[in-house]
C-alpha positions as CSV (number, residue, x, y, z in Angstrom):
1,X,119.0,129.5,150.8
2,X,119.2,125.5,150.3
3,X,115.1,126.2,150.2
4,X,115.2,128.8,147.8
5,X,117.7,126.6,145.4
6,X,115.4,123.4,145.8
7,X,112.3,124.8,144.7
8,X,114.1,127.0,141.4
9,X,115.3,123.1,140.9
10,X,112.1,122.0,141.1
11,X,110.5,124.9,138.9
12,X,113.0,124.2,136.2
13,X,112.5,120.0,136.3
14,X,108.7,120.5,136.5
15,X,108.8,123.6,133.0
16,X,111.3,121.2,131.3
17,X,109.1,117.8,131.9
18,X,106.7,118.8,128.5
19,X,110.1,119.1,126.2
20,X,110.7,116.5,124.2
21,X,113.7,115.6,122.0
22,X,111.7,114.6,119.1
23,X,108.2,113.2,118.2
24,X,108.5,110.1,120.6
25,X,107.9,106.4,119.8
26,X,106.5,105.2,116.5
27,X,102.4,105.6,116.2
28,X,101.9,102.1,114.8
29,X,98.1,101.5,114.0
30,X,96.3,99.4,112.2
31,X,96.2,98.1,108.5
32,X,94.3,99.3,106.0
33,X,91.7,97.5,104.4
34,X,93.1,98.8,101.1
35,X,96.1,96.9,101.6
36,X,94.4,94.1,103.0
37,X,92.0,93.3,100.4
38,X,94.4,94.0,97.4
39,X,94.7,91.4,94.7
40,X,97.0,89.1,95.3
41,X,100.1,89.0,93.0
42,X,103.3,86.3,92.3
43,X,106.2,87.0,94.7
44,X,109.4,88.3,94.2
45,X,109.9,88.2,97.9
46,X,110.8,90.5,100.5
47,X,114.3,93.0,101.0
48,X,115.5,94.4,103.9
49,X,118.5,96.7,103.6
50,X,120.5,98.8,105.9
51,X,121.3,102.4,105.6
52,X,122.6,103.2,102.2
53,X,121.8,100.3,100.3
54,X,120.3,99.6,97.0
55,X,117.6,97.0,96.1
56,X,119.0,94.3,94.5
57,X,119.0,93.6,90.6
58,X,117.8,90.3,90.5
59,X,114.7,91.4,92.6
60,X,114.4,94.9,90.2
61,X,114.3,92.1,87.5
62,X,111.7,90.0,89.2
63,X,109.2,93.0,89.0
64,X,110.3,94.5,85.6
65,X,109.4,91.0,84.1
66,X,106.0,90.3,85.1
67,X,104.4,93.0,83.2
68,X,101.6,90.2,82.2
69,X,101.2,88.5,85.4
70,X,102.1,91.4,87.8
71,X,104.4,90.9,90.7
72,X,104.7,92.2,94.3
73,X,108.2,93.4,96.0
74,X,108.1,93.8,99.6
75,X,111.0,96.4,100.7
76,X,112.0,97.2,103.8
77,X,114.8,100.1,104.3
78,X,115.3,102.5,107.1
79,X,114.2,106.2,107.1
80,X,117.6,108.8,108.1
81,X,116.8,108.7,111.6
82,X,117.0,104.9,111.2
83,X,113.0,103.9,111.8
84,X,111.8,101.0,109.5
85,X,109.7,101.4,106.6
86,X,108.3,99.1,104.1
87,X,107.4,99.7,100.5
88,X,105.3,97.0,98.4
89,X,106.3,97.8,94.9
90,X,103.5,96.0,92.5
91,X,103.8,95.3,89.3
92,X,100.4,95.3,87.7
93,X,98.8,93.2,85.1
94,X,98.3,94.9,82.3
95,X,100.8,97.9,82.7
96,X,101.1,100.3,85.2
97,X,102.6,99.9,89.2
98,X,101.6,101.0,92.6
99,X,103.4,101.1,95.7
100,X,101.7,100.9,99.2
101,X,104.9,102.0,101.5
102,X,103.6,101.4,105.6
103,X,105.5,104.1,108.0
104,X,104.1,103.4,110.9
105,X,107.1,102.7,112.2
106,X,108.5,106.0,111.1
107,X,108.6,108.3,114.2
108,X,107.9,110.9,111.8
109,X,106.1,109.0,109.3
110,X,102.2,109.7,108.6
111,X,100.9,106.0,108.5
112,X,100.0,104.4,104.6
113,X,100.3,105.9,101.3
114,X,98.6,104.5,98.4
115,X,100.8,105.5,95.2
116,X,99.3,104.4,91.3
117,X,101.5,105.1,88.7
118,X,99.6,103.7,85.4
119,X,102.7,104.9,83.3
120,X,105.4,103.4,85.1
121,X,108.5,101.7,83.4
122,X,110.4,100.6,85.9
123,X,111.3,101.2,89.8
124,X,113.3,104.2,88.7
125,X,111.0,105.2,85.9
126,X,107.6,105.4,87.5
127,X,106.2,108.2,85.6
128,X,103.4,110.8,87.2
129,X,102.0,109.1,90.2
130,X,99.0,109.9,92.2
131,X,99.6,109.7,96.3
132,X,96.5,108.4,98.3
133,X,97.1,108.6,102.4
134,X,95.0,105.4,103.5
């Protein structure tokens, strides 16, 4: 009977050894050379907030102001599940924004996304944006 009992034990630890409780560790990867080669714009430095918290005013001002210049915003918040990801909110000169936002450090997130928004206002007005996976 012990027999029997060890090898329905072993059955069930060998079925169960493909489950998983969720996607497993974050995918990482390399940088794009979209990213990379982008044109380099002032600072208005680099955010990184807990769960549930807002970007700063000051640094929302930063990026509304430099509608000539232009102006890069480096965000860094975590997803629900708690992962890390950044957003790089760019202001650009001339008028309009994008936003490259890196996930992969997301366990669920699906690497870089390009977003251009030539009508944007503001961080909270962007407008109609197109998304780009990179």
């Amino acid at each position: 009977m012990r027999v029997v009992a060890a090898l329905l034990s072993a059955l069930c630890a060998l079925a169960l050894s493909g489950c998983t409780a969720g996607p497993g560790a974050p995918k990482g990867g390399p940088t794009p050379q979209a990213f990379l080669g982008r044109e380099e714009l002032p600072a208005c430095g680099t955010v990184e907030l807990d769960q549930g918290e807002e970007v700063p005013t000051g640094d929302i001002a930063c990026l509304e102001e430099a509608s000539v210049a232009g102006a890069e915003l480096a965000v860094t918040r975590p997803t629900t599940e708690g992962d890390p990801f950044t957003a790089y909110y760019r202001v650009l000169p001339g008028g309009g924004w994008e936003i490259y936002t890196d996930m992969t450090q997301d366990r669920y997130g699906e690497g870089w996304w390009l977003d251009e928004c030539p009508d944007a206002l503001s961080m909270t007005q962007l407008g109609e944006c197109t998304s780009t996976r990179l």
